[in-house]
Structure formats: structure tokens, C-alpha cells
C-alpha positions in Angstrom: 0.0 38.5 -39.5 2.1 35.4 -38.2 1.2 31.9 -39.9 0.6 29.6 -37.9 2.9 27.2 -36.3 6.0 28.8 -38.1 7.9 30.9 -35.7 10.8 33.6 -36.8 14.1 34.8 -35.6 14.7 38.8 -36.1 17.9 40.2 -36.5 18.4 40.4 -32.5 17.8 36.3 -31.9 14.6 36.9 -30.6 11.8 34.4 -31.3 8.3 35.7 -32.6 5.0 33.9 -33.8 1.7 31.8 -33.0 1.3 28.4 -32.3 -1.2 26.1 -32.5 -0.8 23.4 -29.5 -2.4 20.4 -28.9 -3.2 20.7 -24.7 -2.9 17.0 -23.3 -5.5 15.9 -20.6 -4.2 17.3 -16.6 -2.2 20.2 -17.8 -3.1 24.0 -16.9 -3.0 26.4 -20.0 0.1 28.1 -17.9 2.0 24.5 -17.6 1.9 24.7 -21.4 3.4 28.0 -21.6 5.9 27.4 -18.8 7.1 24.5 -21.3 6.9 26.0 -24.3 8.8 29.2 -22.8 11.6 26.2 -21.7 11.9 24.9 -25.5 12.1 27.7 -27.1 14.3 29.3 -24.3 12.4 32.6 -24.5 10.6 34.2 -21.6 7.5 36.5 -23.8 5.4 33.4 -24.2 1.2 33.5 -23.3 -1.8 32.1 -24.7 -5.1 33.6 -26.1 -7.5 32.1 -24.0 -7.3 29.1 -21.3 -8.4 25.6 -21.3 -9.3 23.6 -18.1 -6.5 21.0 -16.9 -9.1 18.4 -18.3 -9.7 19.8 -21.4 -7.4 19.2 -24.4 -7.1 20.3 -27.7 -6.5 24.0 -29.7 -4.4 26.3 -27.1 -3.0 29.1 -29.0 0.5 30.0 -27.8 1.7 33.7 -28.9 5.3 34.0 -28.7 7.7 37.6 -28.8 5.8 40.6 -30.6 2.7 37.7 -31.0 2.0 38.5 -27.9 0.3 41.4 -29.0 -2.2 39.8 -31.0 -3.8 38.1 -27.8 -7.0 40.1 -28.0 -7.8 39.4 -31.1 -7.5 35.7 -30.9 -9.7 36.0 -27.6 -13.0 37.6 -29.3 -13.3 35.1 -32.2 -15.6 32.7 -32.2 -14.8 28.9 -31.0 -15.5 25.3 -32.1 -15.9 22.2 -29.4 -16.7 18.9 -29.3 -18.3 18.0 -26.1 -19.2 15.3 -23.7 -22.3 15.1 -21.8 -22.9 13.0 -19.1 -26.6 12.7 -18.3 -27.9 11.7 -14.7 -25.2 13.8 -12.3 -24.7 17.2 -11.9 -21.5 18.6 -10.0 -21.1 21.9 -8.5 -17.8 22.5 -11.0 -20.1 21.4 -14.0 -17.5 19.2 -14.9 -15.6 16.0 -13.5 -13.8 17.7 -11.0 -16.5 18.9 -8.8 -18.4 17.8 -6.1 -21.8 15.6 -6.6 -25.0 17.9 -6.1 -27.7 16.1 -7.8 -28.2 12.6 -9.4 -31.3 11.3 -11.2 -32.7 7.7 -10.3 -33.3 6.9 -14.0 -31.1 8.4 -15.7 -32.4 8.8 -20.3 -32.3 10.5 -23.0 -35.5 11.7 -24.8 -36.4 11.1 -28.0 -36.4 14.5 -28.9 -32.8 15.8 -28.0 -32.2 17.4 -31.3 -34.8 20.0 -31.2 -33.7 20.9 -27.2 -30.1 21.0 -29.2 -31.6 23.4 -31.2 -33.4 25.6 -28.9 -30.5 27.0 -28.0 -29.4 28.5 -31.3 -28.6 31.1 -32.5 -27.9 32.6 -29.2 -29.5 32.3 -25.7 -29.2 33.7 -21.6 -26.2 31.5 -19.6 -25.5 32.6 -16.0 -21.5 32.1 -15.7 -20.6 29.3 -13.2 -18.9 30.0 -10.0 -16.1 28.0 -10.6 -14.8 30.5 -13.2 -12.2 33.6 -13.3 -15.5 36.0 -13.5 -14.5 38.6 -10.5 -16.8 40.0 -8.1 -15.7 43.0 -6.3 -12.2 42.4 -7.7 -12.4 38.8 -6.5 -12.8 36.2 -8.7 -15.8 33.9 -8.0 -14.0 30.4 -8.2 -11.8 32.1 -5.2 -15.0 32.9 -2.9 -16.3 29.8 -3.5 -12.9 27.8 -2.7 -12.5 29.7 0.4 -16.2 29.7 1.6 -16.7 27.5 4.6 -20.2 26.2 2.4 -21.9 28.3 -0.2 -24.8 27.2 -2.6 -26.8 28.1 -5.2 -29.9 29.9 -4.7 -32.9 29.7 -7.6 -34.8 33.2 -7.3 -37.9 34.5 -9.4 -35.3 37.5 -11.2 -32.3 34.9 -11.0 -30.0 32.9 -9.3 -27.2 34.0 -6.4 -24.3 32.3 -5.1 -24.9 32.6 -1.4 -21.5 31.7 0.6 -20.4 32.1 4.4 -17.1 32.8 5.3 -16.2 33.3 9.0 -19.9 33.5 10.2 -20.6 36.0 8.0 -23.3 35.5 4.8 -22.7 37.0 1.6 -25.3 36.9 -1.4 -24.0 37.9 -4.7 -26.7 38.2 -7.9 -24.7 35.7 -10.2 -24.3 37.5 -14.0 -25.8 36.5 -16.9 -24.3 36.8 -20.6 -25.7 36.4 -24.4 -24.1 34.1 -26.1 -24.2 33.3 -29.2 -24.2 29.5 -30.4 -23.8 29.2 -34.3 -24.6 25.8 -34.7 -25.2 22.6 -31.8 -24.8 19.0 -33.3 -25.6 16.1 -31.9 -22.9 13.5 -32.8 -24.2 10.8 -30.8 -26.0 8.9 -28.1 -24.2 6.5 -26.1 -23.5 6.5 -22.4 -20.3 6.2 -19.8 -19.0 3.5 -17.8 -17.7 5.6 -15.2 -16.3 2.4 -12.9 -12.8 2.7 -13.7 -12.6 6.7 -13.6 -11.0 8.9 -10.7 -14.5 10.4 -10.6 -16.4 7.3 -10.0 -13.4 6.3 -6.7 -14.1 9.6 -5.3 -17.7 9.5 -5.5 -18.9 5.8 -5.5 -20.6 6.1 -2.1 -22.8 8.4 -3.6 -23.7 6.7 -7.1 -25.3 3.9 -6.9 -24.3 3.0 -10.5 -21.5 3.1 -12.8 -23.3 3.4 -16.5 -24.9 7.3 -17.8 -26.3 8.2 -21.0 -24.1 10.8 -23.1 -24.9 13.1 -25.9 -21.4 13.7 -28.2 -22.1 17.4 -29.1 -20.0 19.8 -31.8 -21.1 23.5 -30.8 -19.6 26.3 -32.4 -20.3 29.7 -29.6 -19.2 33.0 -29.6 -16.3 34.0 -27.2 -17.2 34.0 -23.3 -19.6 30.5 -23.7 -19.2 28.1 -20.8 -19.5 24.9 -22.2 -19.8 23.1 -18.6 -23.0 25.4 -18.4 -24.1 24.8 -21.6 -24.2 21.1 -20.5 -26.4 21.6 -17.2 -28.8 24.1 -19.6 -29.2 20.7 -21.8 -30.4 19.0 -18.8 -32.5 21.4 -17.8 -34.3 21.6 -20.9 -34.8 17.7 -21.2 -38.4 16.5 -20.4 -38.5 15.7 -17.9 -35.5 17.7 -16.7 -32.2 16.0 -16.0 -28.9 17.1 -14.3 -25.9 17.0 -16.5 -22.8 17.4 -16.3 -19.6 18.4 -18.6 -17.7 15.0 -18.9 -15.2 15.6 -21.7 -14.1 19.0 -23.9 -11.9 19.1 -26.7 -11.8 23.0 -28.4 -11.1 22.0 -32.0 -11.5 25.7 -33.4 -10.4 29.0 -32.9 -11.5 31.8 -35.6 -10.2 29.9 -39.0 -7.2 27.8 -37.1 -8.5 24.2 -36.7 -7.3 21.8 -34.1 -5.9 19.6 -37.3 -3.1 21.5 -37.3 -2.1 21.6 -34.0 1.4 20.2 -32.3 1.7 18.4 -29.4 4.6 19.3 -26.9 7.2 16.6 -28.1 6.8 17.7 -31.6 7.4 21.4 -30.7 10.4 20.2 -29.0 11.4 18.4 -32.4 10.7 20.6 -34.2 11.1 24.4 -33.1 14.2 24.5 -31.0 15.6 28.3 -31.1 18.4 26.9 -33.9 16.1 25.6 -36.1 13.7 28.5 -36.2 13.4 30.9 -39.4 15.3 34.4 -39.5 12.9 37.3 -40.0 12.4 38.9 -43.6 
């Protein structure tokens, strides 16, 4: 097994290892490896598992015969800390979506830790459309990009994702998964003045104010939990019920690798260029 962050030449010059990276806010999980295959001038560069552009922290980047260990990386369980924004819900889950709902009076109840609880130790999630999940060997987020209009349909077994594409209605039974949630924290109340955010100049037609409640959440989840669904569920099971949305991930954990130790690009570049690297054993 690699250690972490300390990459190896072998006796050919090629590069080998796992690093822990530090994914800034507005980069894709592939812009990171496009970069990091640039500074370490190597071409067999992924990652075990994907953030959202506007999601940071813990990417793991496998480099050379790393590579390999991809799958094993993806089934371990992960550690988030979470923003959610209570009194909008958007049809992405997060901040880059369209507005479907709003609540007049936006709160929090009193009793948001044992709604925080009732999720654990594991509980139903229907994956979102705007994910990779593929549907007839297309992925959802692709349907629903290329629909002329689709929706969301509540149903007594379920929900669908109805969408029309050249006149023609399609209904799809959206899947449902386990997941298991090892612990959900609250870390705080406190709320989010969105009046100076991209989000709120898209949308400020549609809002007719600028300051949400939040809940600061630390959820540690088994592999395959949206957290932008998690967030909606948390509304949902509010009293009275509340859309919600995802307003702010960082992944902190993967497995026993903590975000603590995580690089940022410029220090990768400082650090790790192919000279400086360590020959094999």
C-alpha cells in the first residue's frame, strides 16, 4: 500500500502513488487531474471518486500502478461537513440549480437534532437526477439537461422523473438506495445572507429575501450517499416540512485519510515535481 502524499520513481522514471488533494471551490474532479497529470508530467493520473465543481476538500488522486487501487478507495465510507440552507429547494439540490420551491417563513424547529438523528444508522434516499446514475445506458443528469421540461412526480410506490423530449413523454421509476449514515451532527444554527452570491443575482426575481436559516452538519455515510439529497430529506422531515437545499460541501474524510493532510495544487507543484520525487525500493 502507497502512503499517502509520498509519491515514488521506479527504476523506469515512472511516477506511482496516492495523493491527498485539497479540491478548491469551481474546479471539476477531472480539472484536478488534468493539472496534476501537467505537474507531475505523467499521463496515468485518476481519482477515486468525484467532487462537484462547488465542493472542495479530500479528492484522492491515484497516480501510475495507484491507479489500481481506485476501487477500493471508492467503497469506503466518507466524512462531510455540510451546509444547509433552509427555505429554497432547487431542482440540482445544490446552488447551481434552478428554484422549485421556497417557503414564506423560512425556521428551524426546536427539535432538529432528533430529525438529525432519525436518519441514523442508515435510511431509503432516491438518487437525484442531476447525477451520473444511468438509465438505459444514459445517465440521468444527461436526460434531464436535454429534456425540453421534465419534473418530478410524487407517487404512492415512489417518485419518477417524467421528461419530454421532442413531443415525446418518457416516465422513468427514479431508484432508491440504503445508505448507511454512521453518525449526523449538528454543528450549528445560523443562517445565509445570500445578497452578494451568484445564486441570489440569478435568482433575485424569485426571492423575495436575502437571509435563510442553516444547519452546519458533519455526517459520516457509507459510499453512494448524496449529500444534496440528504439535505432536501432534512427538510422534509422538519415540522412543519421545509425545502432545503445543499449550500456548501466540504468531504473531509475518506476511509482513515483525513482532509488535514491534504495539498493544495500550488503545494503539489512545490513540492512533487518528477525530480524531486522518491526512487522506488
Amino acid at each position: 500500500m502507497y502512503k499517502v502524499n509520498q509519491l515514488i520513481r521506479d527504476e523506469y522514471g515512472r511516477v506511482h502513488g496516492v495523493l491527498a488533494i485539497n479540491k478548491p471551490h469551481g474546479l471539476t474532479s477531472h480539472d484536478v487531474v488534468a493539472r496534476v497529470r501537467h505537474i507531475l508530467q505523467t499521463r496515468q493520473v485518476g481519482h477515486a471518486g468525484a467532487l462537484d465543481p462547488f465542493a472542495t476538500g479530500l479528492l484522492l488522486v491515484l497516480v501510475g500502478k495507484a491507479t489500481k487501487l481506485s476501487d477500493s478507495y471508492l467503497h469506503q465510507d466518507k466524512e462531510y461537513k455540510a451546509k444547509v440552507l433552509i427555505g429554497i429547494k432547487t431542482d440540482s439540490g445544490d446552488p447551481e440549480g434552478e428554484i422549485i420551491e421556497t417557503a414564506q417563513t423560512p425556521k428551524v424547529p426546536e427539535n432538529v437534532d432528533s430529525v438529525l438523528q432519525s436518519f441514523v444508522p442508515e435510511y431509503e434516499q432516491y438518487v437525484p437526477v442531476f447525477s451520473s446514475i444511468k438509465y438505459q445506458g444514459e445517465k440521468l443528469r444527461v436526460l434531464a439537461r436535454t429534456a425540453d421540461k421534465w419534473e418530478i412526480k410524487k407517487q404512492p410506490h415512489g417518485k419518477q422523473f417524467s421528461y419530454t423530449k421532442k413531443g415525446i413523454e418518457h416516465v422513468i421509476d427514479i431508484p432508491k438506495r440504503i445508505c448507511k449514515i454512521n453518525y449526523l451532527n449538528l454543528l450549528e444554527e445560523g443562517s445565509i445572507d445570500l445578497s452578494t452570491s451568484e445564486f441570489f443575482a440569478r435568482h433575485s426575481a424569485e426571492l423575495s429575501a436575502a437571509q435563510f436559516p442553516s444547519l452546519d452538519i458533519l455526517v459520516g455515510c457509507s459510499k453512494g450517499t448524496f449529500v444534496r439529497v440528504l439535505a432536501e430529506d432534512i427538510g422534509d422531515r422538519l415540522s412543519p416540512p421545509m425545502p432545503a437545499m445543499l449550500w456548501e460541501l466540504e468531504r473531509t474524510k475518506i476511509g482513515d485519510i483525513s482532509s488535514d493532510n491534504s495539498l493544495t495544487l500550488e503545494q503539489l507543484a512545490e513540492q512533487f515535481t518528477p525530480a524531486a520525487t522518491n526512487p522506488a525500493d
